[in-house]
FIKEMAR-484773 format. One record per residue: x, z negated, y of N, C-alpha, C in turn. Coordinates in pm, whole numbers, padded with zeros to 5 digits, always signed. Each point is the difference from the previous one (the first is absolute). Example, Ala and Ser with C-alpha at 12.3 -4.5 7.8 and 13.67 -1.06 7.14 Angstrom:
residues 2
+01319-00780-00569-00089+00000+00119+00090+00000+00120-00035+00072+00105+00082-00006+00119-00077-00073+00109
end
This chain:
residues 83
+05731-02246-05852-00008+00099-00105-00143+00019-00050-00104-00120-00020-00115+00016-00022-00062+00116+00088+00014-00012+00089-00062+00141+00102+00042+00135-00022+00100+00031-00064+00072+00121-00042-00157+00046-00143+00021-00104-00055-00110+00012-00120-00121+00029+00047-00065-00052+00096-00128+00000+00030-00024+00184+00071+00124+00082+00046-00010+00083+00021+00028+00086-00087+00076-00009-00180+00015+00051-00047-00109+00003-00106-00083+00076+00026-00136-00018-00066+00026+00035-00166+00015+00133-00016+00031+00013-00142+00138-00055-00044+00085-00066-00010+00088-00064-00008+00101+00045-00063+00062+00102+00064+00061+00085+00007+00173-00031+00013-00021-00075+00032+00098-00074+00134+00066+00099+00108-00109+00057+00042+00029+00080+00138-00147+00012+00031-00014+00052+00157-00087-00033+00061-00002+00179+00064-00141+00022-00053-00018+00126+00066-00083+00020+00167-00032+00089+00074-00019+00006+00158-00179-00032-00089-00054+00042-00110-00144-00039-00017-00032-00117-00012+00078-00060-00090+00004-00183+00004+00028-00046+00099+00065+00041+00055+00000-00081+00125-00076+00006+00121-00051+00149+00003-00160+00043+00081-00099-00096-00021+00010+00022-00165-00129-00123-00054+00047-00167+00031+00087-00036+00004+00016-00152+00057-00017-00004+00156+00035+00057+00057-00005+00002+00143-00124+00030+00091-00082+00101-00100-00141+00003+00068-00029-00097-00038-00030-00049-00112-00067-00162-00052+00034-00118+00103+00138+00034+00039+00025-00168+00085-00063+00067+00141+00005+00074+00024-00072+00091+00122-00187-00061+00013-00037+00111-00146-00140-00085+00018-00030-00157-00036+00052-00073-00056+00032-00149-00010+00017-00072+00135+00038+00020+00083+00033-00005+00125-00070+00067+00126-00084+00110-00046-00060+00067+00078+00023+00077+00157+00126+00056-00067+00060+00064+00127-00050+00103-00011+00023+00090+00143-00024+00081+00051+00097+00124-00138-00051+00124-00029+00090+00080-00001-00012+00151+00074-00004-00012+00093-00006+00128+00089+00155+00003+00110+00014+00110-00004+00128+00013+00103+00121-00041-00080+00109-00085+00058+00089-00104-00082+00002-00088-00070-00132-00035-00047-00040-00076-00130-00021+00059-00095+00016+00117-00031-00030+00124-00142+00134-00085-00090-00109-00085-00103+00095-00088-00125+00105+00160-00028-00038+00079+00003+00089+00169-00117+00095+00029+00130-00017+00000+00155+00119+00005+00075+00053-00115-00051-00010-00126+00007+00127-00095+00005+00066-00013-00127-00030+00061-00115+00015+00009-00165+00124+00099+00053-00038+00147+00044+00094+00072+00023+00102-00020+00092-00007-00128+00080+00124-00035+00141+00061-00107-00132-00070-00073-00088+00050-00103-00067+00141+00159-00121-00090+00044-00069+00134+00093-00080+00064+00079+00100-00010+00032+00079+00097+00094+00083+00108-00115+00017+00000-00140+00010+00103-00052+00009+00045-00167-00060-00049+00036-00099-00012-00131-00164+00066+00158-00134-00074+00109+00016+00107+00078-00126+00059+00029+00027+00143-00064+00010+00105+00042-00012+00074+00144-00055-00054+00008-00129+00082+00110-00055-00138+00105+00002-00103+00004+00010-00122+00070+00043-00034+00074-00117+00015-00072-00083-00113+00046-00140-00136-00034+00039-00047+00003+00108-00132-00044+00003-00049-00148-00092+00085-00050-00011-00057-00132-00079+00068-00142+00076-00071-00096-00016+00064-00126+00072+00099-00031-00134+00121-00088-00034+00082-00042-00086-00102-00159+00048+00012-00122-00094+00027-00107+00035+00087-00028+00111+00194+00042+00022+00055+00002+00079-00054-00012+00114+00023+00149+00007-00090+00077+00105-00090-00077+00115-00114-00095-00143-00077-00052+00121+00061-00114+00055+00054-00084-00076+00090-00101+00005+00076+00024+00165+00081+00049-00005+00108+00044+00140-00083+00044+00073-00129+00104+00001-00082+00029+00081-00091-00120+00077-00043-00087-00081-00045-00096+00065+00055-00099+00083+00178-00026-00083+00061-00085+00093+00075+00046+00138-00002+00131-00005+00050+00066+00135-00051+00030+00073-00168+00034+00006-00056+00015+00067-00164-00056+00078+00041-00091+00091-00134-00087-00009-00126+00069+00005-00023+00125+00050-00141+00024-00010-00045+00070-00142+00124+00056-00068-00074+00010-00152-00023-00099-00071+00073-00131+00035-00010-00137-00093-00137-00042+00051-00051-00008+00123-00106+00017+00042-00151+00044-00039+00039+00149-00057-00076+00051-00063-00003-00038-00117+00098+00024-00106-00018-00013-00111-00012-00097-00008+00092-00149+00009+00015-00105-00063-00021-00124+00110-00136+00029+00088-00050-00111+00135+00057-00140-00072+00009-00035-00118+00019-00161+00009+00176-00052+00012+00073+00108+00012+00125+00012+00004+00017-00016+00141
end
């Protein structure tokens, strides 16, 4: 659940596609990956909500990320590597 927070920047308790742009480039440049081609942090933000929002308010729920992470290993991957 701590990781749900760390993406919910204004603390909202939902997680918008910008907060989560902004966490994901950060672990991107933290890490110093590549982002050209299939590393664009804003493609995998948008493969991550096309199928983590459920009801597609454009916002992550807590839920949301919750079941998203445990169903799917390469978003738990992304979002939550120590999982």
């Amino acid at each position: 659940e701590w990781a749900f927070t760390m993406y919910d920047i204004n603390g909202d308790q939902r997680i918008s596609k910008h907060e989560m742009s902004c966490v994901v480039e950060s672990m991107f440049d933290l890490l110093g990956k590549d982002r050209k081609g299939g590393n664009d942090p804003r493609r995998h933000v948008d493969e991550i909500f096309s199928q983590i929002d459920s009801n597609h308010d454009n916002y992550v729920s807590k839920d949301e990320f919750l079941s998203g992470c445990k169903a799917d290993e390469k978003i738990r991957t992304i979002l939550a590597p120590q999982y």
